[in-house]
C-alpha positions, 0 to 999 in steps of 0.5 A, spaced: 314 430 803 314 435 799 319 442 798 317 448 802 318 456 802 321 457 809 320 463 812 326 465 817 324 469 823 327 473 828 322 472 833 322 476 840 316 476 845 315 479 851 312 476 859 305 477 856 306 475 849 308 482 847 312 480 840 316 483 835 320 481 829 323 481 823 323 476 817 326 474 810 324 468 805 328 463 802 327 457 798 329 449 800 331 445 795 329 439 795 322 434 798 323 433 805 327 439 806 324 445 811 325 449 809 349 516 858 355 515 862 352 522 863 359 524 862 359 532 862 360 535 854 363 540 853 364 546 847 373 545 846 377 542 842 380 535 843 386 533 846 390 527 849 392 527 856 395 521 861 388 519 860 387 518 853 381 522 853 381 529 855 379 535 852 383 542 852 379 548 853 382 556 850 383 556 857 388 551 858 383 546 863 384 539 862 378 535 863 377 528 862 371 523 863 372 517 867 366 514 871 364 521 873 367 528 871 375 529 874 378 535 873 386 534 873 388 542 872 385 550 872 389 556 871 387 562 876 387 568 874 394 571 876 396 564 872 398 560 876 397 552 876 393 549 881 391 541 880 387 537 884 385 530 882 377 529 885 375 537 885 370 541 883 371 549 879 368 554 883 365 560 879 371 564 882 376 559 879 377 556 885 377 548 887 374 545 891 375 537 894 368 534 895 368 533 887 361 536 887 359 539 880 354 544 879 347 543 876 347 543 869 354 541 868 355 546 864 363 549 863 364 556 863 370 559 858 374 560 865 373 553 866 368 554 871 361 549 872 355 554 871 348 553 871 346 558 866 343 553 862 337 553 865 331 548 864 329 544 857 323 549 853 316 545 854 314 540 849 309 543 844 302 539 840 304 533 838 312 533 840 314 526 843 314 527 852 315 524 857 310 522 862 310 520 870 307 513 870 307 514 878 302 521 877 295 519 876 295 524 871 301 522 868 304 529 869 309 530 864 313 535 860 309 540 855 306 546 854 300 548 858 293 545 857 295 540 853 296 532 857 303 527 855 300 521 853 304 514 853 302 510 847 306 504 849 305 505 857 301 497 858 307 494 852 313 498 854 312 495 862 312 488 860 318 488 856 321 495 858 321 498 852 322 507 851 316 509 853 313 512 847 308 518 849 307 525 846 303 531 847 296 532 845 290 536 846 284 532 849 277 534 847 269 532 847 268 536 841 270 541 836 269 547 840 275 544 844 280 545 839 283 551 835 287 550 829 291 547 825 288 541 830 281 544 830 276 537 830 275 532 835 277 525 833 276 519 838 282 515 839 282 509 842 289 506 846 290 499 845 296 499 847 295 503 854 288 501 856 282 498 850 277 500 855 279 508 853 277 512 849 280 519 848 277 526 844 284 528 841 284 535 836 287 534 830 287 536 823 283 533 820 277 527 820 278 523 813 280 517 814 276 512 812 275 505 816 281 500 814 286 507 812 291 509 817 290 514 823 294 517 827 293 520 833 300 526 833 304 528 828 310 525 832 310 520 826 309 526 821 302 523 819 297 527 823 290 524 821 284 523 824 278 518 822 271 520 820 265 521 824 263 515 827 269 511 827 275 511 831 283 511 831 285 504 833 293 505 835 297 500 838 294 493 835 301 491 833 308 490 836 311 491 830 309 498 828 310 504 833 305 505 838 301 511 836 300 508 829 293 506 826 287 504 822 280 507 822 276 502 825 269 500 828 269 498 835 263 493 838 262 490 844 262 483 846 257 479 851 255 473 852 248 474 850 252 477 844 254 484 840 250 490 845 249 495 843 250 497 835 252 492 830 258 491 826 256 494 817 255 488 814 261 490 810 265 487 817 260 484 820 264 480 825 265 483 833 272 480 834 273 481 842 276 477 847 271 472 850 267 475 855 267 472 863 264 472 870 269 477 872 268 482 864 262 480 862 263 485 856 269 486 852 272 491 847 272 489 840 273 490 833 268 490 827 272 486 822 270 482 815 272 475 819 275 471 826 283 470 823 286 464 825 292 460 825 294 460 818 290 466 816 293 473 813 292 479 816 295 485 816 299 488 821 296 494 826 289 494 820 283 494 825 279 490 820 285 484 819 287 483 826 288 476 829 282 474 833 283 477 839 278 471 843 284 466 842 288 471 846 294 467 844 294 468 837 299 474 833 300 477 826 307 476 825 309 480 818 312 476 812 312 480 807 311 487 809 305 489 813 302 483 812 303 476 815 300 470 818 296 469 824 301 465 829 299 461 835 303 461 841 302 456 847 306 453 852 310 447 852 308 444 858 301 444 857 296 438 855 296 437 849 288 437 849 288 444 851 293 446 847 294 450 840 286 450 840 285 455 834 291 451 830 287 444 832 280 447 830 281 448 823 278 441 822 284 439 818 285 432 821 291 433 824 294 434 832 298 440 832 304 441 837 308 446 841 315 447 839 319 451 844 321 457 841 329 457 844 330 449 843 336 450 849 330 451 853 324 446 854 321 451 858 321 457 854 314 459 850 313 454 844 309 456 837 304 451 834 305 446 829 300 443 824 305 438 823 302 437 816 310 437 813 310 429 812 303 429 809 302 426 802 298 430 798 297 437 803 292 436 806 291 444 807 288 446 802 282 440 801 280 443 807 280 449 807 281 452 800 286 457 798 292 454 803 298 450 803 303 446 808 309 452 809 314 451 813 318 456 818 324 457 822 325 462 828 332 465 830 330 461 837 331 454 833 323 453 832 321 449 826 313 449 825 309 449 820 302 450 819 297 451 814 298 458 812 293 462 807 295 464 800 293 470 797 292 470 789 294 471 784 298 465 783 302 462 779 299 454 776 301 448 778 304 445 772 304 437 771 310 433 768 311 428 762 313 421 766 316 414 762 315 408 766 320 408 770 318 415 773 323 419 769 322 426 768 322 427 761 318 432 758 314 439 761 308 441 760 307 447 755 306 452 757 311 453 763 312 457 768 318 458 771 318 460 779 325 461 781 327 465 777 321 469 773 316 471 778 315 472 785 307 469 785 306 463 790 305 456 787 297 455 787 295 452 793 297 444 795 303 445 789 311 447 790 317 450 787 320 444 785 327 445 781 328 442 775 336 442 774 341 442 779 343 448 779 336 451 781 335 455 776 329 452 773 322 450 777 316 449 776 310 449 781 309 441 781 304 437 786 306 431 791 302 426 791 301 418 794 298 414 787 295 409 793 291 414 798 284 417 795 284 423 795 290 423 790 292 430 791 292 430 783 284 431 783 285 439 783 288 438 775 281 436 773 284 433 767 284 425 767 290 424 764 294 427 769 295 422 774 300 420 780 306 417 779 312 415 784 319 419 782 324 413 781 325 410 787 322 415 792 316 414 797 312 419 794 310 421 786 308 427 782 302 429 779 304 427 771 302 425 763 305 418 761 309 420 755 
């Protein structure tokens, strides 16, 4: 058993697997540990009547607001009081009893409703809209000539999220453009439709493959990318879906990438496995295929999961960057699920784990199940890795061999006697509670060294009677592994 960082996550998926989240970090203690009512508004000072909530005009009309809009009294113009509980003001003064309210709601200073308001200015260039997702064309809200695109239209059905949209002015070239948005930059929607690609005027054509782009000013960043690549926006659900990063795209056939190959900087196509059904797929130029456990960046197009293993999210854990989590279903065999997780050639069978514990039935996350081996076995395999453990806010506890980014702190042996005490630390040391927030070197843990936790040090778990050790990575032949007292695992340590 070994100490572990947990990372606790607030994890929330929609009916296709839409995720979003928001995580935070702490560190276990000890080995084995894991871790609108449309109410009418209007232009008065308040007061109280027999309701609680009125508000007293200059002309002495008392409105209050309950389920819809009541008028208790109006004052004519001779200055008599008429009352009625359910009426409606006429432009006269006078009430009506059908309790109707003109178009606008809007109250006039003698306590009439008007429809002087008129309707809403029209959205310009980039400002957000709302598009008719029943009109083919999308019809919605802005200026002349210009198309109000719903960014987050495929995303926002599935989980009934606001629609994200804005206003945008398409094209198939500069000539179709006019300052201050005078260049045409292609687009592509992930969040609406991969397949399309859009011509959409902005400012400019800068942005270089891997920076961010984006499609409007809505967000007050306004950029384009450089000839030849494309604006990837809605690739992940954890950031608005009109924000994204300058990348290549590719297509995917059986018989392999068509058309222009990815640069050799990102030379791998990550797309969907093309079927009978879709013999080609839209895909991304990326530097390599992320699997469960491996870093990426949330919405870059060159760091994204690997999108042939449709069940596989980037869920961020410091930031924009994160983990490549897989996701299954409980119910499934065991040899058809966690596919990505169970490929990594660690020796493991990996398990789903239901999200809500109260719900078997509910979507599951996978496991390596990699927490009770001595020593990791992460790292052997795969290299810059270490066994972390997770908790999600449904009850799901996995862990999996997550990727570590350098640079890191040094594992550090200890100085045993014959009983398997701790008496002494290597020199130098390093202390990883308190004076650095660097990762142990991989297959290593913060392990404390008082009782009050303030001290640790990066120290490996290790089992004296397998082969591999866990000790061998030290490359010293006087550190070797020896049992803690009376537990069932030892550390990596000098005799003194």
């Amino acid at each position: 058993m070994r100490l572990r960082t947990t990372v606790f996550c607030a994890l929330v998926v929609g009916a296709l697997g839409a995720a979003s989240t928001g995580c935070g970090s702490d560190d276990t203690n000890g080995p084995g540990s894991a871790f609108v009512d449309a109410g009418l508004k209007v232009d008065a000072s308040a007061s109280n009547d027999a309701s609680g909530n009125g508000t007293e005009q200059d002309a002495g009309t008392n409105i209050r607001f309950d389920s819809g809009i009541q008028v208790d009294a109006t004052v004519g113009s001779d200055g008599s009081i008429t009352t009625d509980t359910d009426g409606s003001v006429n432009a006269d003064g006078s009430v009506d009893t059908d309790g109707s309210v003109d178009t606008d709601g809007s109250v006039d200073t003698d306590g009439s409703v008007g429809t002087d308001a008129g309707p809403p200015p029209l959205a310009t260039e980039g400002q957000p809209c709302e598009a008719d997702l029943s009109s083919p064309t999308l019809d919605g809200n802005c200026e002349e000539d210009l198309f109000c695109f719903p960014w987050n239209a495929a995303a926002a059905a599935q989980s009934g999220d606001a629609q994200i949209a804005s206003c945008v002015r398409l094209c198939e070239e500069d000539a179709d453009c006019a300052a201050p948005n005078s260049v045409c930059t292609l687009v592509r929607p992930w969040g609406f439709n991969p397949e399309l690609l859009l011509g959409v005027c902005a400012p400019s054509r800068d942005a270089q493959i891997g920076e961010s782009c984006a499609p409007s000013p809505r967000q007050g960043d306004f950029a384009g990318c450089t000839e030849g690549l494309e604006c990837q926006v809605g690739l992940s659900g954890f950031l608005p879906e009109d924000y994204g990063t300058c990348g290549q795209s590719c297509i995917q056939t059986e018989a392999g990438v068509e058309g222009e190959a990815c640069p050799a900087e990102f030379p791998v196509c990550n797309a969907a496995t093309p079927t009978a059904d879709q013999p080609s797929t839209v895909g991304l130029c990326s530097a390599r295929s992320l699997q469960a456990g491996d870093h990426c960046v949330n919405g870059d197009a060159t760091q994204t999961c690997d999108l042939a293993q449709g069940s596989i999210l980037c869920l961020p854990t410091d930031g924009m960057s994160g983990l490549c989590f897989e996701l299954c279903m409980p119910d499934d065999a065991a040899e058809d699920s966690c596919p990505s997780m169970n490929g990594r050639g660690v020796g493991l069978q990996a398990s789903c784990v239901p999200f809500d514990a109260t719900d078997p039935a509910s979507f599951g996350i996978c496991s390596a199940n990699c927490s009770a081996e001595v020593p990791d076995p992460c790292p052997s395999t795969l290299g810059d890795y270490s066994c972390l453990g997770f908790q999600f806010s449904g009850g799901a506890s996995v862990d999996l061999c997550g990727e570590l980014a350098p640079p890191f702190n040094p594992r550090e042996s200890v100085i045993m006697n014959e009983g398997g005490q701790i008496v002494g630390m290597q020199e130098p040391h390093v202390n990883c509670v308190e004076e650095s927030d660097l990762p142990c070197a991989p297959g290593s843990a913060c392990f404390p060294l008082n009782a009050t936790q303030t001290q640790g040090a990066c120290l490996t778990y290790c089992d004296p009677t397998a082969s591999p050790t866990g000790c061998e990575p030290y490359n010293d032949p006087t550190v070797e592994c020896r049992l803690l007292l009376d537990q069932d695992y030892g550390l990596c340590s000098k005799l003194q």
